[in-house]
Structure formats: structure tokens, C-alpha cells
LOKOL-485432 format. One record per residue: x, y, z of N, C-alpha, C in turn; residue in three letters. Coordinates in nm, 4 decimals, decimal comma. Layout:
N
X Y Z X Y Z X Y Z ALA
...
***
This chain:
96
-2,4417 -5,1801 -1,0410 -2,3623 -5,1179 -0,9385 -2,2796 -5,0058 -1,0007 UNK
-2,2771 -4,8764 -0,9225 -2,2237 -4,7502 -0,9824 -2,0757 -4,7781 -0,9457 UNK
-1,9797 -4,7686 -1,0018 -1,8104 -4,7756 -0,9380 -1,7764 -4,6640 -0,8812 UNK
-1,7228 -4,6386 -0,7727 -1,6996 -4,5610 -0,7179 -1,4821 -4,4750 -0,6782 UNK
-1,5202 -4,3507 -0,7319 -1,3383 -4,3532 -0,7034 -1,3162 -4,3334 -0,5510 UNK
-1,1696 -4,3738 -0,5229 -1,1081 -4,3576 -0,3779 -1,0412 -4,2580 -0,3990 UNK
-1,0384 -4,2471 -0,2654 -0,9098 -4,0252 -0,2597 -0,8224 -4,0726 -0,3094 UNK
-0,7762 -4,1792 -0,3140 -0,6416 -4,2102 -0,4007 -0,6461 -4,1692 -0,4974 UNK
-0,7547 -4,2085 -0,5582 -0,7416 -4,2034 -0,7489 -0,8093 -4,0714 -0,7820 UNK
-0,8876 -3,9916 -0,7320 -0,9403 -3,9014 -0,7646 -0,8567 -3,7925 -0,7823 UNK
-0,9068 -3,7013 -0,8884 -0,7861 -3,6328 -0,9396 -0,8575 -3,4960 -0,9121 UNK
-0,7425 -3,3854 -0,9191 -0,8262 -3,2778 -0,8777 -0,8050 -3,1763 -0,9480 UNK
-0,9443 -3,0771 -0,9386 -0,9345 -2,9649 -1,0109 -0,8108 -2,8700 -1,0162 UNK
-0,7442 -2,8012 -1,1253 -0,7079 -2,6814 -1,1201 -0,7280 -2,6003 -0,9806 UNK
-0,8572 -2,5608 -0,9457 -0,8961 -2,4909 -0,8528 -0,8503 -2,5240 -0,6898 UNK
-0,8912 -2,6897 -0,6920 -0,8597 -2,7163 -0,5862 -0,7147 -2,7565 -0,5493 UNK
-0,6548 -2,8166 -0,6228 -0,5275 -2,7602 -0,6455 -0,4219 -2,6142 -0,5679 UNK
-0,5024 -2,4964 -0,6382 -0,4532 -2,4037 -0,5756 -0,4863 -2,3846 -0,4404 UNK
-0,6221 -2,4360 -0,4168 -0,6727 -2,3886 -0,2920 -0,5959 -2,4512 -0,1798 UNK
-0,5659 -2,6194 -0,2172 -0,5048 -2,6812 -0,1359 -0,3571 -2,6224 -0,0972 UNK
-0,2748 -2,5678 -0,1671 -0,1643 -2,5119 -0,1690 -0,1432 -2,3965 -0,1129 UNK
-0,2630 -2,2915 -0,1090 -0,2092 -2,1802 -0,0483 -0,3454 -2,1653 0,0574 UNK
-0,4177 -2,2475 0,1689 -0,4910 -2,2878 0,2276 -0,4365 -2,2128 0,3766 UNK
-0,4821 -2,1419 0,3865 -0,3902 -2,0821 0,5843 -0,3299 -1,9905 0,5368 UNK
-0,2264 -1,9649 0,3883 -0,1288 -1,8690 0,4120 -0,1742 -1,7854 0,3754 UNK
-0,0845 -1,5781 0,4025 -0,1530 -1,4766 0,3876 -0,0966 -1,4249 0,2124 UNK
-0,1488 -1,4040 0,1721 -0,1787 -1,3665 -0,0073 -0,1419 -1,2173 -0,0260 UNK
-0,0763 -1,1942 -0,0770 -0,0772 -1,0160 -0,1381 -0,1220 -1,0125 -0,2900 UNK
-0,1847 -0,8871 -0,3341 -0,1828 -0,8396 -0,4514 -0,0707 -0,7924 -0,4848 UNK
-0,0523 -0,8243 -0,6120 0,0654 -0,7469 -0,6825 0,0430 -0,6423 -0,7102 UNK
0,0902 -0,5054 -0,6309 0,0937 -0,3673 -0,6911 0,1313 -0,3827 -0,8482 UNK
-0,0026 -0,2957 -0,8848 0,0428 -0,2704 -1,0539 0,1462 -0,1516 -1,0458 UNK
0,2049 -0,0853 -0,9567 0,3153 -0,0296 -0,9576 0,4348 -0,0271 -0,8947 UNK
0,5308 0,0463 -0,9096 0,6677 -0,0020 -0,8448 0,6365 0,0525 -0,7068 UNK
0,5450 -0,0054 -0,6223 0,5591 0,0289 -0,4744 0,5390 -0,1132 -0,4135 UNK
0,5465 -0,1102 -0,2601 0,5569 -0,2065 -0,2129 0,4066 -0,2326 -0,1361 UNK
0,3706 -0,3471 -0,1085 0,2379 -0,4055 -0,0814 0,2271 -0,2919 0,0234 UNK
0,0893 -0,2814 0,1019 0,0545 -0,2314 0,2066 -0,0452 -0,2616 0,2618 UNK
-0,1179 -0,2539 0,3924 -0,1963 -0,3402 0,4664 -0,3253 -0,3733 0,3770 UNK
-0,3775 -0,2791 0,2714 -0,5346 -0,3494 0,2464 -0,4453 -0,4210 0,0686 UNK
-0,3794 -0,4775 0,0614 -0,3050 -0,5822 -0,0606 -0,3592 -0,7278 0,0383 UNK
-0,3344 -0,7096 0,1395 -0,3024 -0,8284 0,2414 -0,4639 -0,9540 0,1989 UNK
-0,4545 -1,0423 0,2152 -0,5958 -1,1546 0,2197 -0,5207 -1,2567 0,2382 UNK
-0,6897 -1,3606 0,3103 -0,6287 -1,4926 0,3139 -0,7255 -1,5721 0,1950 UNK
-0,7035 -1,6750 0,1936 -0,7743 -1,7531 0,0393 -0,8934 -1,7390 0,0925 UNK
-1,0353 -1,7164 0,0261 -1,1249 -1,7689 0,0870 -1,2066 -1,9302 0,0284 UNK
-1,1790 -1,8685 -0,1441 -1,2725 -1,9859 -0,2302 -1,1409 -1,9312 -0,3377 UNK
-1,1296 -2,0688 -0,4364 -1,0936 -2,0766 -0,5823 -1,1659 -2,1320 -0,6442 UNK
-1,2461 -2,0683 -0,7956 -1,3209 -2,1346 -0,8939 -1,2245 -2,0632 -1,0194 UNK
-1,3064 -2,1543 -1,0930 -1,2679 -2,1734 -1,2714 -1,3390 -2,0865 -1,3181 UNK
-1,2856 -1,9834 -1,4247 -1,3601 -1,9139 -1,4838 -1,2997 -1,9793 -1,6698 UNK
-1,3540 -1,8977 -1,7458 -1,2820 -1,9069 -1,8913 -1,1592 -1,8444 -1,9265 UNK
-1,1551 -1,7419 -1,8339 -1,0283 -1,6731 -1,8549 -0,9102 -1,7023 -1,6982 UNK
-0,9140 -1,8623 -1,6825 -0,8849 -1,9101 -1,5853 -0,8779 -1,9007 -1,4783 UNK
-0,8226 -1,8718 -1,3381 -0,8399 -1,9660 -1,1859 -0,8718 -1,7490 -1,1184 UNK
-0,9641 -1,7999 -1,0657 -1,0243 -1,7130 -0,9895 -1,0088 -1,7135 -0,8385 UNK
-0,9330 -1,6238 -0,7455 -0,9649 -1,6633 -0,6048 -1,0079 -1,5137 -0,5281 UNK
-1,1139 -1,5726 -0,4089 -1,2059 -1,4781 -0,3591 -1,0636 -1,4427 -0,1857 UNK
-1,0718 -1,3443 -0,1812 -0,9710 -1,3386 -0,0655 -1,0727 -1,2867 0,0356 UNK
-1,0305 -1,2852 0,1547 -1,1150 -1,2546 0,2828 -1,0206 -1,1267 0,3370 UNK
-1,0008 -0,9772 0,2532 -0,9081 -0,8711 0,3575 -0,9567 -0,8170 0,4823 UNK
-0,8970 -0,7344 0,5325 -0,8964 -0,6923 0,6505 -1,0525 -0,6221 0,6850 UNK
-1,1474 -0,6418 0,7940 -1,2515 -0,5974 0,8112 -1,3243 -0,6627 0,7659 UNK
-1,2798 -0,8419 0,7477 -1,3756 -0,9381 0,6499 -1,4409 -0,9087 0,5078 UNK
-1,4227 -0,8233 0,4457 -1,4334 -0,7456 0,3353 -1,4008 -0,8803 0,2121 UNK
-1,4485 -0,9329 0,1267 -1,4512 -1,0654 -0,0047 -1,3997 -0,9785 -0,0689 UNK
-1,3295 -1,0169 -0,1736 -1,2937 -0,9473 -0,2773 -1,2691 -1,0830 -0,4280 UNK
-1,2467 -1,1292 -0,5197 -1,2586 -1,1804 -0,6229 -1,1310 -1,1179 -0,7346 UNK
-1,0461 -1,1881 -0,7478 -0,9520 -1,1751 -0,8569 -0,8708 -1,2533 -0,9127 UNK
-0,8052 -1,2643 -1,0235 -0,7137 -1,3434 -1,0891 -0,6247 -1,3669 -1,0360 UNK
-0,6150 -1,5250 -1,0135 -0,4617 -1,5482 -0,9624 -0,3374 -1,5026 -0,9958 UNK
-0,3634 -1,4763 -1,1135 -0,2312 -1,4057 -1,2204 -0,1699 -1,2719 -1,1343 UNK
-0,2842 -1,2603 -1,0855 -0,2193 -1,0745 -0,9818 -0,2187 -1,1352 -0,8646 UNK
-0,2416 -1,2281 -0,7824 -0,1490 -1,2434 -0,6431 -0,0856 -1,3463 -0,6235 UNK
0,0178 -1,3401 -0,5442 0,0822 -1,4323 -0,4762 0,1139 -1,4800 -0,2760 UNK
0,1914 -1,5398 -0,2587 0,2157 -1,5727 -0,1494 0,3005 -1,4367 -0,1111 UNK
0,2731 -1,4109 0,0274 0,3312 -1,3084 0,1026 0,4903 -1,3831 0,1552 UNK
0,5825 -1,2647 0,1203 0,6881 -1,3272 0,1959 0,7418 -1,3184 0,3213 UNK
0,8298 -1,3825 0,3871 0,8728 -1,3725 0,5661 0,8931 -1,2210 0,5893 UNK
0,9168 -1,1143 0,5242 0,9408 -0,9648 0,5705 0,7648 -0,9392 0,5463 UNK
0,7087 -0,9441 0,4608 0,5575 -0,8564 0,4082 0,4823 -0,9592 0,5332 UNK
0,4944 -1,0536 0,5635 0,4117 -1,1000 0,6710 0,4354 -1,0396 0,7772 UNK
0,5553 -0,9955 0,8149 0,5967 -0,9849 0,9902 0,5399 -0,8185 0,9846 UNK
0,5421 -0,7245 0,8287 0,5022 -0,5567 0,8752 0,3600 -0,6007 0,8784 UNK
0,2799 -0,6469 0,7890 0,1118 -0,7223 0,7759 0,1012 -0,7348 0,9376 UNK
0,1810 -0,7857 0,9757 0,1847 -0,8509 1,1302 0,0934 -0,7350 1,2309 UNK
0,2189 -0,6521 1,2129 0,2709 -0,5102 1,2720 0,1312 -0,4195 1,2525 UNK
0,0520 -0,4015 1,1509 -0,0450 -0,3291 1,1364 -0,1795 -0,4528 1,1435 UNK
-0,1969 -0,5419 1,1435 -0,3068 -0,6656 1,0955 -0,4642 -0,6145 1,1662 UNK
-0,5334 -0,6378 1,1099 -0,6686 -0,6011 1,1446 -0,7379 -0,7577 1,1883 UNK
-0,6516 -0,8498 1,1243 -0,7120 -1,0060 1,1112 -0,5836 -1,0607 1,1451 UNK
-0,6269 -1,1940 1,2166 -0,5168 -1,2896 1,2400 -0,5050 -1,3843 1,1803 UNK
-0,3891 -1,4510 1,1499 -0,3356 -1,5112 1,0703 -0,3971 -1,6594 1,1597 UNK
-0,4032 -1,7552 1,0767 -0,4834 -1,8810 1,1403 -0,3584 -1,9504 1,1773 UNK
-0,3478 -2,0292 1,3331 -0,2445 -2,1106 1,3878 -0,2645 -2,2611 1,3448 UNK
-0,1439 -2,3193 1,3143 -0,1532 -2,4490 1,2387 -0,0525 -2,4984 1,3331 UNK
***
């Protein structure tokens, strides 16, 4: 008989991890310069995988357009960058 784990005990990736955490919310790139985000920075998570040079996530921007980058360059959008995102949005934000 093979033993089997329960969701309890099962432990989870790095990846899924992040995915679970920022799952629904809208994501910006970090301008590599001193300006402020603007509508095509904007994505929502689509996928997170593992690379060697660690956590990879694929974003879904505006016009359904994939894109693929290091978590290290984005983060969570905050209550002002969501409401202008809002203001211009090509995509809607998913209701929870």
C-alpha cells in the first residue's frame, strides 16, 4: 500500500506559495526608473514556476498579452495605483 499525504500535511512549493498569496490581486512592475507605474506595468498573476535563478511569474496585461518575469521586479499594486489602473483599465479586476 502506497501512503498517501492529506492537504494538511502537504507542504508547498515556493511557487505555489506565491501564487496562493497574490491570486486575484492586480501586480505592477517596478519602474527601473524614478517614475511612477502606468497602465501597461499593470497584470494579474497568471502562473508561478521555479527557475534556477528563482520564482518566475507569467502576468496576464492589458489586451490579454502573457508576459514572464522575476518576482524580484514586481509587486502588489497599492489602494491609489489600483483606483488610476481603475480609471484607464483595459481588463477587469476579478470580484471576490
Amino acid at each position: 500500500m502506497i501512503p498517501t499525504l492529506s492537504a494538511a500535511t502537504r507542504t508547498l512549493t515556493p511557487a505555489q506559495t506565491y501564487s496562493r498569496a497574490h491570486a486575484g490581486k492586480l501586480m505592477v512592475v517596478q519602474p527601473t526608473t524614478d517614475r511612477q507605474a502606468v497602465g501597461p506595468d499593470f497584470f494579474h498573476v497568471e502562473s508561478v514556476g521555479t527557475h534556477p535563478t528563482g520564482l518566475f511569474v507569467t502576468g496576464k496585461f492589458a489586451g490579454g498579452r502573457l508576459e514572464s518575469m522575476r518576482v524580484s521586479t514586481v509587486r502588489e499594486a497599492n489602494e491609489e495605483e489600483i483606483a488610476s489602473w481603475r480609471a484607464g483599465s483595459e481588463i477587469e479586476l476579478p470580484t471576490s
